[in-house]
C-alpha positions as CSV (number, residue, x, y, z in Angstrom):
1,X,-1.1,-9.1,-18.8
2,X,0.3,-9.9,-15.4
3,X,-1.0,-8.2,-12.5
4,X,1.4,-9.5,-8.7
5,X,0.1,-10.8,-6.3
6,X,1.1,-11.9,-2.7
7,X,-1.9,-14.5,-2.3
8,X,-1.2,-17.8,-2.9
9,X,-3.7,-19.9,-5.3
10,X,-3.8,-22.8,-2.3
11,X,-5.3,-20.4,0.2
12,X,-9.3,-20.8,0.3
13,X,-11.9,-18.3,-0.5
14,X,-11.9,-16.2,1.9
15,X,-8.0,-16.2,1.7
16,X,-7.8,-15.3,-1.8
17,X,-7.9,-11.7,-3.4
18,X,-11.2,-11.2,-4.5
19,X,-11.3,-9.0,-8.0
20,X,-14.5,-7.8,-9.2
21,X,-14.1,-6.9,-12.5
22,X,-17.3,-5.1,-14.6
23,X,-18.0,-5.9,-17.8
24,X,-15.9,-9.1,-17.1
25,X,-18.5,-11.8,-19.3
26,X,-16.5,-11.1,-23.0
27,X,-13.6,-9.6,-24.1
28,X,-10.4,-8.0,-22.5
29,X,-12.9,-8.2,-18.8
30,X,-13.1,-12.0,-19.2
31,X,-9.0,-12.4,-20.4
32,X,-8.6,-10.5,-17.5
33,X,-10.1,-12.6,-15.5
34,X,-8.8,-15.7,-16.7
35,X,-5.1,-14.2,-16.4
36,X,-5.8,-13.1,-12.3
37,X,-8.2,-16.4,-12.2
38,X,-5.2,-18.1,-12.4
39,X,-3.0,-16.1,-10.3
40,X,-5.3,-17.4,-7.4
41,X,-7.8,-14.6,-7.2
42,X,-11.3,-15.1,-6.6
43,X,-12.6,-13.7,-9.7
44,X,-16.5,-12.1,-9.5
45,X,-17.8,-10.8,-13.0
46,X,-20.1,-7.9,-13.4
47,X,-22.0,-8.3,-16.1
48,X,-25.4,-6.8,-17.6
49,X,-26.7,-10.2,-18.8
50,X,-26.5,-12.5,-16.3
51,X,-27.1,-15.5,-18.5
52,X,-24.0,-14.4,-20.8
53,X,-22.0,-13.9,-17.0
54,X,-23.2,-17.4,-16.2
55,X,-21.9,-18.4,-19.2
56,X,-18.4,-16.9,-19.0
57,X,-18.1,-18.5,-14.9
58,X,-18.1,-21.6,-16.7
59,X,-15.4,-21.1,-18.9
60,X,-13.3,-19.9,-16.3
61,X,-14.1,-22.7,-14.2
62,X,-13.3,-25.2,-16.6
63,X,-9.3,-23.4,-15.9
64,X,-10.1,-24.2,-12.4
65,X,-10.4,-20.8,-11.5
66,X,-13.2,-19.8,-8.3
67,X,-15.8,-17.1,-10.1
68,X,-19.0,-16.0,-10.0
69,X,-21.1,-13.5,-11.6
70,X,-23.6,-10.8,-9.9
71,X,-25.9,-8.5,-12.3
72,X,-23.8,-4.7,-12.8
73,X,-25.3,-2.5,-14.9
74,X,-23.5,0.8,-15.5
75,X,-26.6,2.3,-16.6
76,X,-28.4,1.4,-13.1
77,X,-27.1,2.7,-10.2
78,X,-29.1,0.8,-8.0
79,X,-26.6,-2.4,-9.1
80,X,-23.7,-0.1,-7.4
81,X,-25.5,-0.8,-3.8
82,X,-26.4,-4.6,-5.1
83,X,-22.5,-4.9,-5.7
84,X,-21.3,-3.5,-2.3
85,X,-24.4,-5.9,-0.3
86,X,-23.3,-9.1,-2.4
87,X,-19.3,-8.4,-1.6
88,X,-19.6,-7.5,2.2
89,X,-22.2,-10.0,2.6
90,X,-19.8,-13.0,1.1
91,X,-16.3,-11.4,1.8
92,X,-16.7,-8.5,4.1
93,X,-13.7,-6.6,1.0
94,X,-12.3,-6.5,-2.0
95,X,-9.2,-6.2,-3.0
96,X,-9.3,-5.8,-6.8
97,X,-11.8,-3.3,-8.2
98,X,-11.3,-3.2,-12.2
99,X,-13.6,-0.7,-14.1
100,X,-13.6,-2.5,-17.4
101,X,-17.3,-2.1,-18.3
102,X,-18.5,0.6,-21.1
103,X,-20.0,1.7,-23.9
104,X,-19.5,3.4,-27.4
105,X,-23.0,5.1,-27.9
106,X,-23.5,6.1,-31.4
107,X,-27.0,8.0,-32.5
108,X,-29.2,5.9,-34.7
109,X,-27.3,6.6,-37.7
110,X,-23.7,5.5,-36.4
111,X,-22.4,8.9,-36.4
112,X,-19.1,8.5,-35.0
113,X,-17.7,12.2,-36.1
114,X,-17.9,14.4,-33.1
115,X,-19.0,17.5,-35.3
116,X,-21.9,16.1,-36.1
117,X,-22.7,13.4,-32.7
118,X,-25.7,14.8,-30.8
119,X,-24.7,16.2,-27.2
120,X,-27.1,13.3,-25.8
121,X,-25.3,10.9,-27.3
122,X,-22.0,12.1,-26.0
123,X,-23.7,12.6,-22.3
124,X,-24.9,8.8,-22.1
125,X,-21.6,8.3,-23.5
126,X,-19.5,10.1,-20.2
127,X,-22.5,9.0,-18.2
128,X,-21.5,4.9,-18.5
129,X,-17.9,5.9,-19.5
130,X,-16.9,8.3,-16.9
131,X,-19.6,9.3,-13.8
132,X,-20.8,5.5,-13.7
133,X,-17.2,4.8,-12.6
134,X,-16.8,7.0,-10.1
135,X,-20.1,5.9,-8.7
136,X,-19.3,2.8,-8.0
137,X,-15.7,3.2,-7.1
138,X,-16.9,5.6,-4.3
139,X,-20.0,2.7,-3.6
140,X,-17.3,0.4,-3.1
141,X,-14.3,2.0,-1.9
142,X,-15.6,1.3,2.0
143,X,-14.8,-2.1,1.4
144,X,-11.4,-1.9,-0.7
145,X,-10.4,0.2,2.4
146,X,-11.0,-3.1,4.6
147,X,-8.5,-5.0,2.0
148,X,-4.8,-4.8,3.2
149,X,-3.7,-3.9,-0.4
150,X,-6.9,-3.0,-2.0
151,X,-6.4,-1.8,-5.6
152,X,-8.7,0.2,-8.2
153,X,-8.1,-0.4,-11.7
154,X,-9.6,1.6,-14.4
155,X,-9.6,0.7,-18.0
156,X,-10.6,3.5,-20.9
């Protein structure tokens, strides 16, 4: 993956391009961390379990790489307003929003066939996948607008 950037890595914190990236503790959110990590941006994780986002800060830090993690929770929207306090309290913006988090929500058999999936499965399904990213894009977007290249990235 390579994402530009005009930051340099040397510049400080509040230099940097800060990237909050959901669902960013495992998988393709923490490579994509690493990979902007060592870009230069200050990398924040959203993640559900914080002890598991605690976790993956310290492997990025072990590349050197400035992250933290802050509890996002799809599911929760009250996480949305505890994202937006945490990033205008520490950075007053962000530049890099990726939407990375979300879910495959199976019934409690596994049905995966859509002729046969309840209709409340596939509703918590769009509700993480789809309306909880909008949700916090538009909870956040005040502050992307304060970024001088602020960017949304959405993963599916």
């Amino acid at each position: 993956m390579s994402l530009e950037t005009n930051q340099a890595s040397t510049k400080n914190s509040s230099e940097k391009t800060v990237t909050f990236i959901t669902g960013g503790n495992r998988g393709i959110g923490l490579e994509t961390a690493r990979e902007l990590g060592k870009l230069g941006h200050t990398i924040v994780l959203g993640a559900r379990d914080l002890e598991a986002g605690k976790g993956a800060v310290a492997k990025l830090r072990e590349f050197g790489i400035d992250a933290d993690v802050i509890r996002y929770d799809s599911a929760d929207p009250k996480t949305d307003t505890e994202a937006y306090a945490y990033f205008e309290k520490r950075f007053g913006r962000l530049d890099v929003l990726v939407n990375n988090a979300g879910a495959l929500k199976e019934d409690g058999l596994g049905i995966r066939n859509a002729s046969t999936v309840a209709s409340s499965v596939l509703r918590d399904t769009f509700d993480v996948n789809f309306f909880a990213v909008v949700r916090l894009t538009q909870a956040l977007l005040p502050l992307i607008r304060k970024s001088p290249a602020g960017r949304i990235v959405n993963l599916s």
